[in-house]
PAFIMI-304038 format. One record per residue: residue number from 1; x, y, z of N, C-alpha, C in turn. Coordinates in nm, 3 decimals. Layout:
BEGIN
SITE,i,n_c1,n_c2,n_c3,ca_c1,ca_c2,ca_c3,c_c1,c_c2,c_c3
SITE,NUM,X,Y,Z,X,Y,Z,X,Y,Z
...
//
This chain:
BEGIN
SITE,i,n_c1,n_c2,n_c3,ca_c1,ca_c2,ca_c3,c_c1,c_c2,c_c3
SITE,1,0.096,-1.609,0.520,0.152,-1.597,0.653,0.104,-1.713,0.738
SITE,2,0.205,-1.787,0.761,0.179,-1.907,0.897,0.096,-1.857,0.983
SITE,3,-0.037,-1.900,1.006,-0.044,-1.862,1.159,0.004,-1.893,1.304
SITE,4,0.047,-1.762,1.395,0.115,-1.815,1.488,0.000,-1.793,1.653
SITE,5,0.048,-1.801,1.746,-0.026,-1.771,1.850,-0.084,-1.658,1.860
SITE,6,-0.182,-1.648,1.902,-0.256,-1.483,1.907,-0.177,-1.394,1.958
SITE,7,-0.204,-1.300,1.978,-0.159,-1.163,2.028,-0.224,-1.181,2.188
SITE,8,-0.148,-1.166,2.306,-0.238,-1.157,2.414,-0.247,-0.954,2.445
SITE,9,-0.180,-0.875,2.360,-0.216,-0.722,2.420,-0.220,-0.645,2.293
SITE,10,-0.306,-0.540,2.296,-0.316,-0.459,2.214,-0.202,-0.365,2.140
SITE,11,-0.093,-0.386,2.205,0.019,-0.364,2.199,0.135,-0.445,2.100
SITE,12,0.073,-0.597,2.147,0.131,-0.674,2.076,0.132,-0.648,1.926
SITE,13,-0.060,-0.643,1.900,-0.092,-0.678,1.768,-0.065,-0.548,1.703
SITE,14,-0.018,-0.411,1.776,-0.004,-0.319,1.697,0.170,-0.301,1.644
SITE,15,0.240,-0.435,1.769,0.373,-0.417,1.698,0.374,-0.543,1.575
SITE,16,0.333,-0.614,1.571,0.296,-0.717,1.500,0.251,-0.722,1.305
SITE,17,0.149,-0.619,1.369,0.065,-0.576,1.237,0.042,-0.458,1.208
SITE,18,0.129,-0.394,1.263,0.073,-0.204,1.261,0.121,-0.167,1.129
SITE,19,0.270,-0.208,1.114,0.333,-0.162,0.995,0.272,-0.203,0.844
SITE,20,0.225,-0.353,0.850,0.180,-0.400,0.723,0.033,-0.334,0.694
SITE,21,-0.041,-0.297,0.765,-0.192,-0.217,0.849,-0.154,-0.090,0.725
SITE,22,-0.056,-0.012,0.806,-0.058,0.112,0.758,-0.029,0.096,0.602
SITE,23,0.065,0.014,0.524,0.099,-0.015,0.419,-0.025,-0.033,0.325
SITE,24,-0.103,-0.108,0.371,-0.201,-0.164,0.308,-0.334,-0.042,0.323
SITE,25,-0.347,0.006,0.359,-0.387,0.176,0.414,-0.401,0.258,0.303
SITE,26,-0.231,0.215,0.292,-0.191,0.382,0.250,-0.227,0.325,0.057
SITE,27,-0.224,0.216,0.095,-0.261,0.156,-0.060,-0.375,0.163,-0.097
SITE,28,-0.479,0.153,-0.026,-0.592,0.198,-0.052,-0.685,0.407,-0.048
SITE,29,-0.623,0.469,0.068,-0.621,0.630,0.091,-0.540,0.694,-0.039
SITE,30,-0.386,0.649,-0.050,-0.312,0.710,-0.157,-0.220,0.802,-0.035
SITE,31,-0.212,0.812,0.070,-0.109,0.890,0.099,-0.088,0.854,0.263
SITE,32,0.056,0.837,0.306,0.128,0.788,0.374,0.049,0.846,0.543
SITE,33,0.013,0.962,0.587,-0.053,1.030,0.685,-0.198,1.004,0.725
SITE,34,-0.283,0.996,0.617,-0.382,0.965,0.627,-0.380,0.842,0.647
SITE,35,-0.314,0.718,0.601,-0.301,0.563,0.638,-0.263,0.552,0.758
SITE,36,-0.140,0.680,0.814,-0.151,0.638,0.987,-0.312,0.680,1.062
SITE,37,-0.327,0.764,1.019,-0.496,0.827,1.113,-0.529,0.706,1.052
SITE,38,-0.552,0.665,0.975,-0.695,0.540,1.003,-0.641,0.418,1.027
SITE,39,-0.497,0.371,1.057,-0.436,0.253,1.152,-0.449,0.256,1.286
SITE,40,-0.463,0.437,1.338,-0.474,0.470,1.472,-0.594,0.418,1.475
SITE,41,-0.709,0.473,1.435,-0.823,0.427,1.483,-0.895,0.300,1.476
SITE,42,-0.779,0.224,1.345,-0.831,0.063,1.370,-0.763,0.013,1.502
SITE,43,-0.665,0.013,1.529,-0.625,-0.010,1.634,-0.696,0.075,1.764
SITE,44,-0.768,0.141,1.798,-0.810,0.246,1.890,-0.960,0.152,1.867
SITE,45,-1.021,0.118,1.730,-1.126,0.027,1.773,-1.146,-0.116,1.873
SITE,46,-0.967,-0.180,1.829,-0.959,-0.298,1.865,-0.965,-0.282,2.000
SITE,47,-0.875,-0.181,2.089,-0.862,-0.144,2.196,-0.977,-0.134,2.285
SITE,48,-1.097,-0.097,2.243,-1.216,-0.092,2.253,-1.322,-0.227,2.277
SITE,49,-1.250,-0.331,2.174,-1.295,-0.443,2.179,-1.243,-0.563,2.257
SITE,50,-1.123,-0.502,2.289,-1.053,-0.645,2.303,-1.092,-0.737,2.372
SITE,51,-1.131,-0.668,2.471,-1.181,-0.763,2.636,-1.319,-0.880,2.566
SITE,52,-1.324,-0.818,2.492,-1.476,-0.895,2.428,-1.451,-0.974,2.308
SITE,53,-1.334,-0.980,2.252,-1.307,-1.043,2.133,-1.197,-1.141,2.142
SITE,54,-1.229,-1.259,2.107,-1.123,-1.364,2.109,-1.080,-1.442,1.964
SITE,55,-0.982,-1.439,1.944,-0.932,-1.495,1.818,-0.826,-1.629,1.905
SITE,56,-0.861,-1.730,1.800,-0.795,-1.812,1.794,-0.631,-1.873,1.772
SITE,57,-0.650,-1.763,1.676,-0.506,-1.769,1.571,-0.448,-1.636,1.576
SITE,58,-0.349,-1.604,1.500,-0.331,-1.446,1.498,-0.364,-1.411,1.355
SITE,59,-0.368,-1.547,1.272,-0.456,-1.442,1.152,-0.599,-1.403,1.135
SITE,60,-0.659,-1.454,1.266,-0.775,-1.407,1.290,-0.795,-1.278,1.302
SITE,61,-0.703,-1.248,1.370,-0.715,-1.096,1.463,-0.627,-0.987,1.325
SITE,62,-0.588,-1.035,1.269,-0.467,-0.975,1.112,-0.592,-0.992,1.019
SITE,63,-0.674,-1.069,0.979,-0.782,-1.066,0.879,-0.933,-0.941,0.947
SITE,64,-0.961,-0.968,1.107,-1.060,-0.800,1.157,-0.972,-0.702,1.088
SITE,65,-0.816,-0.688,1.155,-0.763,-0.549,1.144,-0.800,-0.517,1.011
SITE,66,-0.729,-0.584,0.901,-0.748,-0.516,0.784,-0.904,-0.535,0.706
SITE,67,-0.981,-0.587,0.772,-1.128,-0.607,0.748,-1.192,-0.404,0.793
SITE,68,-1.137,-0.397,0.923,-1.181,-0.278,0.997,-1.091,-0.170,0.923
SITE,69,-1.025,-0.180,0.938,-0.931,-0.105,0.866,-1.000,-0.058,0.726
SITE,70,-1.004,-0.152,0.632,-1.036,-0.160,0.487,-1.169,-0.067,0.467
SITE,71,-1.277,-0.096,0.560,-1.384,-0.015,0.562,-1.330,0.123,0.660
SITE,72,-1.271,0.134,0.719,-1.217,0.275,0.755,-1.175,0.369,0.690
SITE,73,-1.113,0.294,0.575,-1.077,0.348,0.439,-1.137,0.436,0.375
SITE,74,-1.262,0.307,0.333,-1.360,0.306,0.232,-1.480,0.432,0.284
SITE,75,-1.466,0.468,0.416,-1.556,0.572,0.478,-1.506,0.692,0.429
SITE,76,-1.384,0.653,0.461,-1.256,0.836,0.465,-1.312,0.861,0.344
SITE,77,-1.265,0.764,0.230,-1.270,0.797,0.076,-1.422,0.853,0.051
SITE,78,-1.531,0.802,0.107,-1.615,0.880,0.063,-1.653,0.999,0.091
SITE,79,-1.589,1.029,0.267,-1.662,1.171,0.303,-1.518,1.267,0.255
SITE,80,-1.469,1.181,0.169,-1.275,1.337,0.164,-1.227,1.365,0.014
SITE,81,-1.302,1.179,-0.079,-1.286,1.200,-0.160,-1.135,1.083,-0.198
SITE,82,-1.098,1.057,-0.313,-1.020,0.987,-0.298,-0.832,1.044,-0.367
SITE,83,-0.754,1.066,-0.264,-0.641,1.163,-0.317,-0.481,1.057,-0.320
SITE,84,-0.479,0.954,-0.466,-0.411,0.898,-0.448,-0.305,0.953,-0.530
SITE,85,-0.239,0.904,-0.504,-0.102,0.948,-0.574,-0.096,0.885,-0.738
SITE,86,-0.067,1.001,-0.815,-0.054,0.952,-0.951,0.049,0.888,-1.032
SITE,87,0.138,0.865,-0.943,0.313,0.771,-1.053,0.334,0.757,-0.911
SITE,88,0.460,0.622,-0.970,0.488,0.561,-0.885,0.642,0.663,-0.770
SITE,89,0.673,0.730,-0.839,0.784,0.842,-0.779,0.685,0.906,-0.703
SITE,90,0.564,0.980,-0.674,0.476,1.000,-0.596,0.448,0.924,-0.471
SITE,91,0.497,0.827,-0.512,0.452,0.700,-0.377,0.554,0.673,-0.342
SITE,92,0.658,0.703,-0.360,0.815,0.683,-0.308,0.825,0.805,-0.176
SITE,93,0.749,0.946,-0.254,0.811,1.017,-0.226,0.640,1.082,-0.116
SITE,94,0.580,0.984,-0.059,0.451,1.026,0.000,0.521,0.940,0.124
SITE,95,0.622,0.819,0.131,0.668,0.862,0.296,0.725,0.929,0.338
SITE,96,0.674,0.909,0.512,0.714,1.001,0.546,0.900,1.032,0.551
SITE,97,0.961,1.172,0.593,1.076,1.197,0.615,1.116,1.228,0.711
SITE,98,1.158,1.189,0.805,1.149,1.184,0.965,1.309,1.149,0.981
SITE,99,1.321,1.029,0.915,1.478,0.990,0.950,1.578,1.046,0.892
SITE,100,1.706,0.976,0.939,1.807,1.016,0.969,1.868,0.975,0.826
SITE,101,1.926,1.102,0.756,1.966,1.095,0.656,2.050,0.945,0.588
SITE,102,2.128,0.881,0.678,2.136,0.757,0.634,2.079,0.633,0.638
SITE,103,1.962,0.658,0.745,1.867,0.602,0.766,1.766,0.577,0.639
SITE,104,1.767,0.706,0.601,1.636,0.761,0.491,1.721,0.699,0.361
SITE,105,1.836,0.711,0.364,1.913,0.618,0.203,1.902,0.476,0.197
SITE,106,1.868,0.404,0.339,1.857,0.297,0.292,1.714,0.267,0.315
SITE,107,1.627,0.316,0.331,1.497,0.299,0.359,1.444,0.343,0.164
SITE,108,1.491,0.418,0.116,1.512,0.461,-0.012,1.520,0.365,-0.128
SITE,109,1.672,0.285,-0.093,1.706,0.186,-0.136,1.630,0.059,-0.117
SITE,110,1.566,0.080,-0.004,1.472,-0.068,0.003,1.347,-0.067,-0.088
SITE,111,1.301,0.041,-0.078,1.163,0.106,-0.162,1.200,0.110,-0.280
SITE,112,1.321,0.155,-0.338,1.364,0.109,-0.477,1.368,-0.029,-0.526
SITE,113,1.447,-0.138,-0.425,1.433,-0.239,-0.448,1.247,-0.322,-0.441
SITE,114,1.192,-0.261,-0.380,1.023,-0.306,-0.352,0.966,-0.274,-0.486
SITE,115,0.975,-0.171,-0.528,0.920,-0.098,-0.623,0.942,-0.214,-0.757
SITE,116,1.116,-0.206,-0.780,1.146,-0.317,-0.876,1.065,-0.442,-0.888
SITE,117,1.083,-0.509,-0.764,1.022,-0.633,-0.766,0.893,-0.619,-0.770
SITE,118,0.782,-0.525,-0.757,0.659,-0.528,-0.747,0.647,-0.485,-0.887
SITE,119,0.729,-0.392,-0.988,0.688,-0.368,-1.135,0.702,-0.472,-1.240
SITE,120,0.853,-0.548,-1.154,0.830,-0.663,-1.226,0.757,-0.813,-1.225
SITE,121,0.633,-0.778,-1.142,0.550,-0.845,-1.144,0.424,-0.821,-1.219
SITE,122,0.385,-0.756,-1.261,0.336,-0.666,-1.361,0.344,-0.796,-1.503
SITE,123,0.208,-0.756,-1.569,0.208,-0.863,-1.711,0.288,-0.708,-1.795
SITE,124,0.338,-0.827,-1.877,0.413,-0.763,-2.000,0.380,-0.596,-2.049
SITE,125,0.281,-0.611,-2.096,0.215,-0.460,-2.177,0.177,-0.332,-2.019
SITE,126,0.149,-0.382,-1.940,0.184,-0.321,-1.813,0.253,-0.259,-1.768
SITE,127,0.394,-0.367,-1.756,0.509,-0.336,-1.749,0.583,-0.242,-1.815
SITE,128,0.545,-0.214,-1.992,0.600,-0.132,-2.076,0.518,0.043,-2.065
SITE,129,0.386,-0.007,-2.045,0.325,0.102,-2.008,0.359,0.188,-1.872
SITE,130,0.378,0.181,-1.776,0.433,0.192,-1.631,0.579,0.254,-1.699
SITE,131,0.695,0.204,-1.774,0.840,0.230,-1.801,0.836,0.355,-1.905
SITE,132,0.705,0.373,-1.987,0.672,0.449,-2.071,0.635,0.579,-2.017
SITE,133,0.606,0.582,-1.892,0.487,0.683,-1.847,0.622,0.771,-1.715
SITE,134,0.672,0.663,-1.666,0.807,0.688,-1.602,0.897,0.820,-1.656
SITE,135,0.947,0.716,-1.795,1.023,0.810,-1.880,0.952,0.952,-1.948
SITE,136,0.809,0.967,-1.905,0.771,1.104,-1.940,0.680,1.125,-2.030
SITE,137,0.654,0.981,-2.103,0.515,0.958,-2.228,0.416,1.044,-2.149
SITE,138,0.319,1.071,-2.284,0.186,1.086,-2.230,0.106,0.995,-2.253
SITE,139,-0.026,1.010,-2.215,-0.095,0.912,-2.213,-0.133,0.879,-2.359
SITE,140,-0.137,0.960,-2.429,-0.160,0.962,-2.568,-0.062,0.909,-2.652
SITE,141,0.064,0.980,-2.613,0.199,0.893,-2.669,0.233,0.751,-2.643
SITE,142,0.172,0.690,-2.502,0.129,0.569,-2.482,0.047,0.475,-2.542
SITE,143,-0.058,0.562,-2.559,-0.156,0.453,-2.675,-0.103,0.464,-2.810
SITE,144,-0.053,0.578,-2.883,-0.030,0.545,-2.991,0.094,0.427,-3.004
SITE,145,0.174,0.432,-2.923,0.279,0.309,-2.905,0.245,0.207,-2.923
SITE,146,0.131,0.113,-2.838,0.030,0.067,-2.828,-0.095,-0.011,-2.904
SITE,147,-0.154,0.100,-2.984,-0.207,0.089,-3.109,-0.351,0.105,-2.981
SITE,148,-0.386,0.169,-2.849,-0.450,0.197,-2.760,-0.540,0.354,-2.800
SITE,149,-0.606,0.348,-2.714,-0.727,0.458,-2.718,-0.626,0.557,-2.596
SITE,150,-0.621,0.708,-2.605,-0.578,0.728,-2.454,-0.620,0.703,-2.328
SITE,151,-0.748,0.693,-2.301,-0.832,0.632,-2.180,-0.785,0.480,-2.184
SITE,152,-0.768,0.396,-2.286,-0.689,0.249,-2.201,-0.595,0.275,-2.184
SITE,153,-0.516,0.333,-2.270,-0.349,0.362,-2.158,-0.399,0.371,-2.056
SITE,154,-0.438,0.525,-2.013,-0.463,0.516,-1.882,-0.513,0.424,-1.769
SITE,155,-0.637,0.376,-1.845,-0.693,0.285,-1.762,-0.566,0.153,-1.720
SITE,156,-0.488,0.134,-1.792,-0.369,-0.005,-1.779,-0.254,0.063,-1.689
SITE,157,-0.229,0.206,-1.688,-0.138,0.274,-1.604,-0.206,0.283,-1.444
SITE,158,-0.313,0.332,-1.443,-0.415,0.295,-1.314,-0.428,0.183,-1.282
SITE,159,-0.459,0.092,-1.323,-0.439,-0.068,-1.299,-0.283,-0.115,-1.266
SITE,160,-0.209,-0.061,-1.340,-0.063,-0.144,-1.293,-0.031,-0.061,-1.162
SITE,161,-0.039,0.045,-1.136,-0.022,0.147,-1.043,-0.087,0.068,-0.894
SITE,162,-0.245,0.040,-0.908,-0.302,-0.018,-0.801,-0.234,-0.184,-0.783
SITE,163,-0.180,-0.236,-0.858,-0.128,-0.367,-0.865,0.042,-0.310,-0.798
SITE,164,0.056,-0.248,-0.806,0.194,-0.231,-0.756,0.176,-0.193,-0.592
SITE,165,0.064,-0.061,-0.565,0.060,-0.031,-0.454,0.010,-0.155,-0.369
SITE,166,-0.053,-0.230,-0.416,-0.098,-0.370,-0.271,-0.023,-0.445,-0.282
SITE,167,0.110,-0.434,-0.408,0.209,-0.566,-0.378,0.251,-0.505,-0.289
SITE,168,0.334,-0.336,-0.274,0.398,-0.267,-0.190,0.335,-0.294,-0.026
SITE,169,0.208,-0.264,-0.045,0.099,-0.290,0.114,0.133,-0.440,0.167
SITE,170,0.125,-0.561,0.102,0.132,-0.665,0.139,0.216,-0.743,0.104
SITE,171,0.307,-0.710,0.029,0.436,-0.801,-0.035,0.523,-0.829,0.102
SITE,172,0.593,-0.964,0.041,0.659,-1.011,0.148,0.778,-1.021,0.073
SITE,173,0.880,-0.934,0.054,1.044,-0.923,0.000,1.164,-0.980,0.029
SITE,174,1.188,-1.073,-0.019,1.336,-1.099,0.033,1.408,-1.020,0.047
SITE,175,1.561,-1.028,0.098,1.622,-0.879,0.129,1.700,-0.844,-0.018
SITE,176,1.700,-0.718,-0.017,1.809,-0.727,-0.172,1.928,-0.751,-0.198
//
């Protein structure tokens, strides 16, 4: 991201960066609600600070948020425990539903298209593992595919899973 001029209001930087904030959140918590409560309160910290904090750039003030943020996280997760979502249809289906039915089809469709481009970024054996696990494998039916232990399946399905959710948090998509 270019850096551009700072943010002069707390307002700004929450229309600015709120959305990619919560994304990147929810990539780390595992679920879409809990990433807004702890965007509120990174932002509710900044609010706190502002008068006293000066950034230069605006990726100054975009590298605190998700600095503050990131350990806001990392607190939740320890005193709650960590409740992420296990397949990637789980994480489709952990935003929220608020809108307007045609609203929600193409918001659908965009997340389909995100999803694509973030699986197919994925290395090879990843990629097959993730399409394997989709279609209903087990983890066991995975490694034997494989020539894998069931704990590395898994462990490579957990790994492509977290590689997908921070492309999703921080990917920057062309339109489809």
């Amino acid at each position: 991201m270019q850096d551009q001029k700072p943010c002069e209001t707390v307002a700004e930087a929450v229309k600015r960066h709120g959305e990619a904030l919560t994304r990147y959140l929810c990539a780390q918590v595992g679920n879409y609600a809990d990433a807004e409560d702890l965007s509120q309160e990174t932002f509710l910290r900044l609010s706190e600070r502002w008068d006293k904090m000066k950034f230069d750039v605006d990726g100054q003030l975009r590298s605190w948020l998700f600095r503050t943020g990131g350990n806001l996280s990392l607190n939740w997760s320890r005193f709650n425990g960590r409740r992420r979502t296990s397949s990637i249809e789980e994480a489709a289906t952990a935003l929220p539903n608020s809108s307007p039915p045609i609203v929600d089809a193409a918001a659908r469709r965009e997340l389909c298209f995100r999803l694509s481009v973030c699986v197919n970024q994925l290395d090879k054996r990843k990629k097959e593992v993730v399409q394997k696990k989709i279609n209903g494998a087990t983890f066991e039916e995975i490694g034997d595919a494989f020539g894998l232990s069931t704990s590395r399946a898994r462990q490579l399905y957990e790994a492509a899973l977290s590689e997908v959710t921070i492309c999703l948090a921080t990917g920057d998509f062309p339109s489809p």
